[in-house]
Every structure is written in structure tokens, then in C-alpha cells.
N, CA, C and O of each residue as an XYZ file, in Angstrom:
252
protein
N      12.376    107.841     42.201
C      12.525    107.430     40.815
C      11.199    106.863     40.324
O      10.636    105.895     40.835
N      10.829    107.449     39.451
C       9.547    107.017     38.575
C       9.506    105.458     37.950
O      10.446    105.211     37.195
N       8.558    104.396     38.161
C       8.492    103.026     37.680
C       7.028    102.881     36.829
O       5.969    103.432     37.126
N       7.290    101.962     35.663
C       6.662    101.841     35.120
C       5.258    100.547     35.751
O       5.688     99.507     36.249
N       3.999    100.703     35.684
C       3.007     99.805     36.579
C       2.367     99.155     35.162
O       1.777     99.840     34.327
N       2.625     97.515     35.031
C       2.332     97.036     34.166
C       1.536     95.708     34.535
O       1.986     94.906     35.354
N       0.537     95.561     33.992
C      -0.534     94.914     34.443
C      -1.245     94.052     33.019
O      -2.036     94.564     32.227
N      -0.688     92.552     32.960
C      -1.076     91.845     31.635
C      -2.208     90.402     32.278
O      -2.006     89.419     32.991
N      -3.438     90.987     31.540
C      -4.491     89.923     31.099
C      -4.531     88.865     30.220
O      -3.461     88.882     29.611
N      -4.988     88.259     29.969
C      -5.283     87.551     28.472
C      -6.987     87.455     28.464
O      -7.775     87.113     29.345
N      -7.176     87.886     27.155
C      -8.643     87.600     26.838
C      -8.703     86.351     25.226
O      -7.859     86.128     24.358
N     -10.069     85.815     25.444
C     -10.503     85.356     24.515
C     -11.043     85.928     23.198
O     -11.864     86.844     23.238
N     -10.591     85.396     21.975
C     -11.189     85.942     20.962
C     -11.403     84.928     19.744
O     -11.126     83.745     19.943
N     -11.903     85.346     18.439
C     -12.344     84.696     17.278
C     -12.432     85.825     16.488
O     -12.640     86.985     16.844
N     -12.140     85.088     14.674
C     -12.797     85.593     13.384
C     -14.089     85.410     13.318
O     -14.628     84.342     13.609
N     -14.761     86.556     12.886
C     -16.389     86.185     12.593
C     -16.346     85.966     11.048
O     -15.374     86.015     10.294
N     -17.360     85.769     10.840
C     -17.220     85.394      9.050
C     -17.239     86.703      8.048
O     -17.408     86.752      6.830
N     -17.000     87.752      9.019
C     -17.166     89.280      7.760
C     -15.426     89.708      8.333
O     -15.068     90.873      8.158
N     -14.471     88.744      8.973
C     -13.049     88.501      9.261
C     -12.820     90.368      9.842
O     -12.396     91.432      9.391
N     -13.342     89.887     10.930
C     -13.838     90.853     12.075
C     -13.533     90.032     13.415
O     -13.986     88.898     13.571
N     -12.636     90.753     14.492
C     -12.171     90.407     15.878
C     -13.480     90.311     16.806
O     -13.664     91.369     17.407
N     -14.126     89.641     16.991
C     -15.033     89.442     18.184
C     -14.323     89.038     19.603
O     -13.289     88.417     19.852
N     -14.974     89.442     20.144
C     -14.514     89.351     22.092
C     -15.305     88.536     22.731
O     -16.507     88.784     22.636
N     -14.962     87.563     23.406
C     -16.210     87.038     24.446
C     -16.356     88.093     25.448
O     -15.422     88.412     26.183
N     -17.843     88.797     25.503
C     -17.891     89.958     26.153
C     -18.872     90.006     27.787
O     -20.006     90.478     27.872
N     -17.981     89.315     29.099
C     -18.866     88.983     29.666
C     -19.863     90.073     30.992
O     -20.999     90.007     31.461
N     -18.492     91.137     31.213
C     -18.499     92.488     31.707
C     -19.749     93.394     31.327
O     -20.188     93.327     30.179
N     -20.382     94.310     32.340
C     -21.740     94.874     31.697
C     -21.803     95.869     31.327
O     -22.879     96.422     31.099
N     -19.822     96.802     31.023
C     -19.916     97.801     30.062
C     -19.092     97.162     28.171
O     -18.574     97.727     27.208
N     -19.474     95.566     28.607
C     -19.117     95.368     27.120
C     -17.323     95.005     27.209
O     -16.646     95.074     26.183
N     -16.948     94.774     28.020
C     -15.388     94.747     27.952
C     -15.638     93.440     27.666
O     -16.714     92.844     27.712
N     -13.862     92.788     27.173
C     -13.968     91.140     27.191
C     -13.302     91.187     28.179
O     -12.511     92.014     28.634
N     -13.977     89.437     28.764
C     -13.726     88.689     30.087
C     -11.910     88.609     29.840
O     -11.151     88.502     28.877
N     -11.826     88.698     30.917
C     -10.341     89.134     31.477
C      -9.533     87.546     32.108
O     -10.059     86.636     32.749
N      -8.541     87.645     31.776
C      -7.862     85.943     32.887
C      -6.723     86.490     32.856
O      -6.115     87.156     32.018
N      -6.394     85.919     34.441
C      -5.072     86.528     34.506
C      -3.753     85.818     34.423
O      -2.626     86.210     34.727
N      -4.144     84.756     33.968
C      -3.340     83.513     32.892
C      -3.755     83.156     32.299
O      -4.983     83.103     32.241
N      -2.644     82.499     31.157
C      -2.957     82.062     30.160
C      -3.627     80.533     29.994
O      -4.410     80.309     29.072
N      -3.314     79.668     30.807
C      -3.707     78.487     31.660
C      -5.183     78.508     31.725
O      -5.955     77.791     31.088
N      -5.521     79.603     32.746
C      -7.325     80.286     33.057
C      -7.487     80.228     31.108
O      -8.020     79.310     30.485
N      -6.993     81.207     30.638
C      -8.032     81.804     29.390
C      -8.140     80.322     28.749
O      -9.304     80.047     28.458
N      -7.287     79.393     28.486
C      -7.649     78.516     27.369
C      -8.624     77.346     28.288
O      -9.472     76.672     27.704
N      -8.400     77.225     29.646
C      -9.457     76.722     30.038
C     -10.679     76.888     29.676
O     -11.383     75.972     29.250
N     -11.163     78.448     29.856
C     -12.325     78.458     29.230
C     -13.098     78.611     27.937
O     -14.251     78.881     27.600
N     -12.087     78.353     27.440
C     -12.509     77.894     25.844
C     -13.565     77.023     25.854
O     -13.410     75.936     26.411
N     -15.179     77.448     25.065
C     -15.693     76.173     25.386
C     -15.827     75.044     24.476
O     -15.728     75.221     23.262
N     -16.008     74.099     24.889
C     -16.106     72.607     23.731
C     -16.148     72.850     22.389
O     -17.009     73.594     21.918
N     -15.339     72.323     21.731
C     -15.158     71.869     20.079
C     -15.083     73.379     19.544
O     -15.601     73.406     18.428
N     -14.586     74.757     19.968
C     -14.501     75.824     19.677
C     -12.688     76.089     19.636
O     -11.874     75.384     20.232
N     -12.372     77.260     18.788
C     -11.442     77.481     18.889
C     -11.737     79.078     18.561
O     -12.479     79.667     17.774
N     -10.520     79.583     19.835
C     -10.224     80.596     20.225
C      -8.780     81.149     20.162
O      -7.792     80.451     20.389
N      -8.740     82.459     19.835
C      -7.350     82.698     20.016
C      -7.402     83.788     21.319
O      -8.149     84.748     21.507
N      -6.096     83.136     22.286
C      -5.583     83.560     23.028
C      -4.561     84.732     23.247
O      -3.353     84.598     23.051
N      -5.205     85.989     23.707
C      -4.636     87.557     23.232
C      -4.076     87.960     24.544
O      -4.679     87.919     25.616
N      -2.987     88.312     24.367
C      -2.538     89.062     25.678
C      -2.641     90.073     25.669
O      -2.149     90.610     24.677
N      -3.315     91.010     26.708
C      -3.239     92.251     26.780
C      -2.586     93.446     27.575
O      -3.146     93.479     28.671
N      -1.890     94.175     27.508
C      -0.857     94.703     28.556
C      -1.659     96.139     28.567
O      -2.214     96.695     27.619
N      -1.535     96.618     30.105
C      -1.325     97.880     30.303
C      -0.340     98.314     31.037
O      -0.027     97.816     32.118
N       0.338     99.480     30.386
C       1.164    100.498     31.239
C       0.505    101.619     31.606
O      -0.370    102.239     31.002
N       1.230    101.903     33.110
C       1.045    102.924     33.383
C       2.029    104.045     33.584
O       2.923    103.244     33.858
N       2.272    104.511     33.624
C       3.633    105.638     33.993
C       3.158    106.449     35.681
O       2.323    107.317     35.935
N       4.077    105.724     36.529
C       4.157    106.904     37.367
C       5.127    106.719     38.163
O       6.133    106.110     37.799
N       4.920    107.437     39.922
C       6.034    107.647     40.735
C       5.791    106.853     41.596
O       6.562    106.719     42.547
């Protein structure tokens, strides 16, 4: 029987002032930094900043 493989991150993000999604992008093909709780991501929020906290899911489909 075929199961679905689901695999959820949370990344960091912000509005820029042209109200545009920016990523904290720490990865060296440009991805945003990844946490694999939500606990981790707002930890690294840094000082007197505010961030919104995005969950991100992947599915996969297989056997």
C-alpha cells in the first residue's frame, strides 16, 4: 500500500518595504535556513527584529 512521506520545516521570514516576502537565506544555492521546530525557528530570530514564522511542508507520494 502506497504512503504518503511528509516532511515539515519552518523557515524565517519578513515584509521588505516594496511588501515583498524575503527569506533569511543561509544555504549556498539561496534556499532559506530550515528548523525543524518551531521552538528552533523563533529562537533564532535576532534581537529587536520581528519575523514571521512559516511552516513549510513537503509531500511526497510513494510506495
Amino acid at each position: 500500500m502506497e504512503q504518503d512521506n511528509v516532511r515539515t520545516k519552518y523557515v524565517l521570514a519578513w515584509v521588505n518595504a516594496h511588501d515583498k516576502l524575503e527569506f533569511e537565506s543561509h544555504y549556498p544555492d539561496g534556499s532559506p535556513l530550515a528548523f525543524d521546530s518551531e521552538e528552533e525557528a523563533i529562537a533564532a530570530i535576532p534581537p529587536d527584529a520581528t519575523r514571521l514564522v512559516l511552516k513549510s511542508v513537503r509531500r511526497h507520494h510513494g510506495g
